[in-house]
N, C-alpha and C positions, 0 to 999 in steps of 0.2 A: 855436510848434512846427509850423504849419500848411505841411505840406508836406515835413515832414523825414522822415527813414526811422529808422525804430526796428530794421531788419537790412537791412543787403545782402549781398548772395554772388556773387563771379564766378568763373566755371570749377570749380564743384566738382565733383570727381573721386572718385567709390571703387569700391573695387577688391577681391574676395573671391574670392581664389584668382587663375585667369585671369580672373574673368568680372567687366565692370567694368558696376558695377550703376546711376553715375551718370555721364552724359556731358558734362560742362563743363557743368553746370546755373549760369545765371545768374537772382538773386531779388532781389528790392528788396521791402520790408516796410513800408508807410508807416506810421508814428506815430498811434495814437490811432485804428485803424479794426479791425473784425475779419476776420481772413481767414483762408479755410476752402482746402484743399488736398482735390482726388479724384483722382480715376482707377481703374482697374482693378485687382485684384489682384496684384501686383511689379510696380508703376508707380516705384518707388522712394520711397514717399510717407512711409512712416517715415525709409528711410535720411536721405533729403533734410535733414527736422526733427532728426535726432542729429548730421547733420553740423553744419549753422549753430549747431547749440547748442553745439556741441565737446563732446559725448560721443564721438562720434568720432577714434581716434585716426591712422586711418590713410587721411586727406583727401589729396588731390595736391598736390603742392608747389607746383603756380601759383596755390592758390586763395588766394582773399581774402573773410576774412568783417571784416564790423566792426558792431559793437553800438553804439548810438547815434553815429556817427559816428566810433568809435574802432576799431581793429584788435583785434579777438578776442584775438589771441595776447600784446596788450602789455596786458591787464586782469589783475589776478588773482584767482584760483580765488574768494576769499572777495566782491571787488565783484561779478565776475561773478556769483554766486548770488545776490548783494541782487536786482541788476538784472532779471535772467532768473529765475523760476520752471520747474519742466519738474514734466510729470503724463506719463509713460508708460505705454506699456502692459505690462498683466501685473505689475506691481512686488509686488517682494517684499519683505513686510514681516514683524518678528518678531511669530508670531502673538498672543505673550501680553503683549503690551505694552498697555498699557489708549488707548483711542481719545485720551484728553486729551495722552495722550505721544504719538504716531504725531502727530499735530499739530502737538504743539511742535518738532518736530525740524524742522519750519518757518522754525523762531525761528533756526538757530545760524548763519546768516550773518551774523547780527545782536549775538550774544555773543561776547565774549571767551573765549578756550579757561577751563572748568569753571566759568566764573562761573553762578551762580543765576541761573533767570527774572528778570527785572524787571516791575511791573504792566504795563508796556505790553506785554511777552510773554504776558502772562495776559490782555492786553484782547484783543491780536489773533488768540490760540488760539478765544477764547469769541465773538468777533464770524463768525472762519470757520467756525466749525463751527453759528453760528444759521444762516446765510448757507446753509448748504449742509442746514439741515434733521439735521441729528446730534447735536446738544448734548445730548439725551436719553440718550447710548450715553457719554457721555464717563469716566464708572467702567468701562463692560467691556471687557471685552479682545474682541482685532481678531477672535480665534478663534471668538468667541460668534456673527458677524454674518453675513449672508448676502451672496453678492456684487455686489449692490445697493449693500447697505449700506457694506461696505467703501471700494466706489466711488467715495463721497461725504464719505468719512473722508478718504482721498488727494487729492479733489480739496479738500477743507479744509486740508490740509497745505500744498498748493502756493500757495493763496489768500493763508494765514497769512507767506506770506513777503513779502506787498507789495512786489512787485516792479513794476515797471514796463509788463516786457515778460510773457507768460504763452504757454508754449507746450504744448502738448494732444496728443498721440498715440492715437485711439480712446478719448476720455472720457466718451462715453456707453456700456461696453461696461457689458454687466446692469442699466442704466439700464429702467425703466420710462418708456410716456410719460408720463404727468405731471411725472415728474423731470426728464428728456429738455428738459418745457418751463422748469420751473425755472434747471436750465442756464442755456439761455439768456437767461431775465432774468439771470442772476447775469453771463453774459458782456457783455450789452447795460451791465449799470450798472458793469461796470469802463470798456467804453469812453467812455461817461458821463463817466466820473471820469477821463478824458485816457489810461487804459492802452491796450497794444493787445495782441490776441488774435489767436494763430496755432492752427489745429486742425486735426487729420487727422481726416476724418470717412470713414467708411462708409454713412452716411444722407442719401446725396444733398439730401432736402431740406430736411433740417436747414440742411445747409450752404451752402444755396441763401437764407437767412434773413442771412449775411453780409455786410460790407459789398462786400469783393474775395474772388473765386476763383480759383487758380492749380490749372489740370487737368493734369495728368501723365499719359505713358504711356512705356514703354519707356526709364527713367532720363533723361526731358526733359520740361520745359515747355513744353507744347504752346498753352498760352493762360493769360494773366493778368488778369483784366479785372474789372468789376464786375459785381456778381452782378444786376443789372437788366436788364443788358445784352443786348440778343437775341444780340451777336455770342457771345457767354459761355454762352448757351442752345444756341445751333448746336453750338459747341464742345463743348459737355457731351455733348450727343445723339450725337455722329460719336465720340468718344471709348469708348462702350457701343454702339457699332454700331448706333445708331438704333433700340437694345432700352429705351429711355426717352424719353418726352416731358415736355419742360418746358411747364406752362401755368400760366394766372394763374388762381386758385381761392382766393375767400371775400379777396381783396386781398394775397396774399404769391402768390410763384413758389415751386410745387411740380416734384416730377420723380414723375413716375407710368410704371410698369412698361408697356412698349409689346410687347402680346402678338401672338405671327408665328407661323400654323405652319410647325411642322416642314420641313413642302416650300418655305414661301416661304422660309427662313434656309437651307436646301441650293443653292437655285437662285442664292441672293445669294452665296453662296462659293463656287458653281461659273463 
């Protein structure tokens, strides 16, 4: 599989009302690595990930997504789900459903319509939910838990579907750090285990921890590169208006808050 793409996208297009939010965004996703998506606040960094996933319904007609080498639109609904996992953000789930059901609803790409669990639905319920630190909450319901917790309930749901591909929308949102690092041991040993991982992070350095980073700003990709990469560094920094520097700290690349005052960031815009 070395060298294949687990998603490409050419020319995606969307469009909300008049104002089109993605401008013919071209992506290619390689197989088996993780990569983290930033940029600025309506960078289009969500829409981007609902369109290639095809949540999305209203993409432009010239686009072209395909999932493992295949055309999005000629998969159906139920492979697509095996294949593809999604953790979005804000998801709404029935409160009083107990955490061991919110999980399993993992499983049903995998079930025949109203058939019964099978043990390997009960192994991969109770494997994502050790995995993700939950298994303890698996009697209460979703309501009892705090949003932390919940957090980590969803992301065991999306885990439990063994999917291939795993795509992330803001997954550390109520995360503590500790959890934050846990993450990502759990992203490192899916891509371990040949998966690959697509994330919309907020936590620049989190997502600086990635294999590849694709920076967005104004519904375009601006740079796609590796995350080692000084040219990926530069880009991140001119992306936040050089209000952040990348530097090597304790052996990983961080992004640290680059403080200006007030006169010197008036004089740079005037």
């Amino acid at each position: 599989m070395s060298g294949s793409l687990a998603l490409e996208a050419r020319n995606v297009r969307v469009q909300a009302g008049e104002r089109e939010i993605l401008h013919g965004v071209d992506l290619k996703i390689p197989s088996g690595r993780w990569t983290s998506i930033v940029g600025p606040n309506g960078a289009g960094k969500s829409t981007l990930l609902k369109a290639v996933s095809g949540l999305l319904r209203h993409v432009g007609a010239q686009a072209r997504i395909e999932l493992m080498g295949r055309p999005l639109h000629g998969i159906s609904g139920r492979e697509r789900a095996r294949r593809m996992a999604w953790l979005g953000q804000n998801e709404v789930a029935m409160e009083e459903l107990l955490v061991h059901d919110v999980v399993m609803l993992g499983r049903l790409p995998h079930k025949a319509w109203l058939a019964p669990p099978s043990a390997r639905d009960f192994e991969a319920v109770e494997q994502a939910l050790r995995m993700t630190q939950a298994w303890q909450w698996r009697a209460r319901p979703l309501s009892q838990l705090s949003g932390g917790e919940r957090q980590r309930v969803l992301l065991a749901r999306a885990l439990c579907v063994q999917a291939q591909l795993l795509l992330m929308d803001e997954p550390l949102a109520n995360l503590d750090p500790p959890h934050q690092t846990d993450w990502m041991h759990i992203v490192r040993d899916l891509v371990a285990a040949g998966n690959t991982v697509v994330s919309v992070l907020h936590e620049v350095s989190i997502a600086l921890q990635a294999d590849d980073m694709v920076i967005m700003a104004d519904g375009r990709v601006l740079h796609h590169g590796a995350c080692s990469d000084r040219g990926t560094h530069a880009a991140l920094e001119r992306v936040f208006e050089h209000r952040i520097r990348v530097l090597h700290v304790d052996g990983v690349w961080v992004a640290l808050p680059h403080w200006r005052s007030r006169a010197a960031m008036d004089e740079r815009h005037n």
